[in-house]
C-alpha positions as CSV (number, residue, x, y, z in Angstrom):
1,X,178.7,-46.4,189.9
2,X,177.3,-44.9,187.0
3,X,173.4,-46.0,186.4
4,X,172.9,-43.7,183.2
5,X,175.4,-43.7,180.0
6,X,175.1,-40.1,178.7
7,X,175.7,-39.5,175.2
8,X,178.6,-37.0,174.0
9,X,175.6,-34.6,172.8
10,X,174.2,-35.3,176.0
11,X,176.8,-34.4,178.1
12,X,177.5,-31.5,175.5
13,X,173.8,-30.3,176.2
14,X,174.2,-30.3,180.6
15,X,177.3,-28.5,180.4
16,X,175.9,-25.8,179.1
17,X,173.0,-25.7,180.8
18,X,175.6,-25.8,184.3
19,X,177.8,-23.0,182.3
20,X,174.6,-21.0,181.4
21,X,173.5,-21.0,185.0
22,X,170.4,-18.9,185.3
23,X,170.3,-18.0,181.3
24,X,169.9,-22.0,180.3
25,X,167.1,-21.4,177.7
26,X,166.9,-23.0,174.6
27,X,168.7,-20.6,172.1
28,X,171.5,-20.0,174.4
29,X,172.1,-23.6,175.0
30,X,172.2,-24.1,171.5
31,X,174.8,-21.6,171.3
32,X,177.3,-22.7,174.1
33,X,176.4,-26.5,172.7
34,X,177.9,-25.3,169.4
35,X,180.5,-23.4,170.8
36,X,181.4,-26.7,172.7
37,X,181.5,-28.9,169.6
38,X,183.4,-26.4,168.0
39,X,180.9,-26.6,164.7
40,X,177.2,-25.6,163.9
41,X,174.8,-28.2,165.7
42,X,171.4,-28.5,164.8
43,X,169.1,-26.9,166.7
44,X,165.7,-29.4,167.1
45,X,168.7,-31.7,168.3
46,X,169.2,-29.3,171.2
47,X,165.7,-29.3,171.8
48,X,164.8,-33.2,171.8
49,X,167.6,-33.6,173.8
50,X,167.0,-30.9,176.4
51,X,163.3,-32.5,176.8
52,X,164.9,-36.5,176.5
53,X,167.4,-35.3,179.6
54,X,164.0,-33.8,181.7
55,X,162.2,-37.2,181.2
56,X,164.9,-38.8,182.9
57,X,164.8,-36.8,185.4
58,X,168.5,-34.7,184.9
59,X,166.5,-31.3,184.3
60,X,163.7,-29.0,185.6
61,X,162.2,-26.6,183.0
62,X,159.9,-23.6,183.7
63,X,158.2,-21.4,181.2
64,X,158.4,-17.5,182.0
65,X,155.7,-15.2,180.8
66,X,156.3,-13.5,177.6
67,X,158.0,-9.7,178.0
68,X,155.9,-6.8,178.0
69,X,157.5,-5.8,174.3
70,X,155.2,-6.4,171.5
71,X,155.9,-9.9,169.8
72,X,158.5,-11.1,172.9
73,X,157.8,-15.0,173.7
74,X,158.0,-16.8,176.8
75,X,161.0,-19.0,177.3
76,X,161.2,-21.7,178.6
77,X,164.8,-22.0,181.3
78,X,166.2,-25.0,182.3
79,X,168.5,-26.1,185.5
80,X,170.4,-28.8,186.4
81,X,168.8,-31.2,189.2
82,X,171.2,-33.1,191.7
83,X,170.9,-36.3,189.9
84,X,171.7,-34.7,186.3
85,X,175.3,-32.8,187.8
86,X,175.7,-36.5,189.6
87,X,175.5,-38.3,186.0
88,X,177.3,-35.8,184.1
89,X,179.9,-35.7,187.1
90,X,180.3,-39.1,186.2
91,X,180.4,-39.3,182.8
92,X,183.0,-36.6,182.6
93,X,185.5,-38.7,185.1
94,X,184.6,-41.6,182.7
95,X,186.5,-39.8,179.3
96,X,188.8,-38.6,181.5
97,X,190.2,-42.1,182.3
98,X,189.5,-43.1,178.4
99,X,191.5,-39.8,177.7
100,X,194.1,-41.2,180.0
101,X,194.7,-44.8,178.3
102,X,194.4,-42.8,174.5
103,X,197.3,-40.7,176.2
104,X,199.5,-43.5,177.6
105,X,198.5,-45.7,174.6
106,X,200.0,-42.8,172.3
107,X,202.8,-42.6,174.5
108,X,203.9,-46.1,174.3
109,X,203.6,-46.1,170.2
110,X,205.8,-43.3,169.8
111,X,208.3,-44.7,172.2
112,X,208.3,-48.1,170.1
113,X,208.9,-45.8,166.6
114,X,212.0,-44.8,168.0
């Protein structure tokens, strides 16, 4: 039973933080989220999101100390908690069975053109 609807970004922004694995920090979730949608994405989007998604309790965060380098910033990574691969688990089998009506819908239309 789902008890969370995730949004398409949503879902978008936990796969790639599960894809990422241990490199889930902010830029590079932006990237794979773009590469995912298949067009630029906004990046403060990513952001709200990513924090949105830890409030409900689908994310941890922790902030690493800055490199030695001068002018390198900490970053902050992200993981996926149990209940945030249960929801998106969840929400992926849900368009799968949309994906499977639009398919058979599809199917049946063509067969009445004939």
């Amino acid at each position: 039973m789902i008890t969370d609807m995730l949004g398409t970004f949503e879902q978008m922004v936990l796969t790639a933080v599960l894809a990422l694995r241990d490199e889930a920090y902010g830029l590079a979730i932006h990237a794979k989220v773009t590469e995912l949608a298949g067009r630029p994405m906004n990046v403060g989007s990513v952001y709200v999101t990513l924090d949105r998604l830890r409030k409900k309790g689908y994310l941890t965060s922790k902030l690493t100390e800055p490199p030695p380098e001068v002018g390198g910033q900490a970053r902050r990574y992200y993981q996926l908690k149990t209940a945030g691969a249960h929801v998106l688990k969840e929400s992926v089998e849900m368009t799968i069975r949309f994906m499977d009506v639009f398919t058979e819908a599809k199917r049946l239309r063509a067969r009445r053109a004939k």
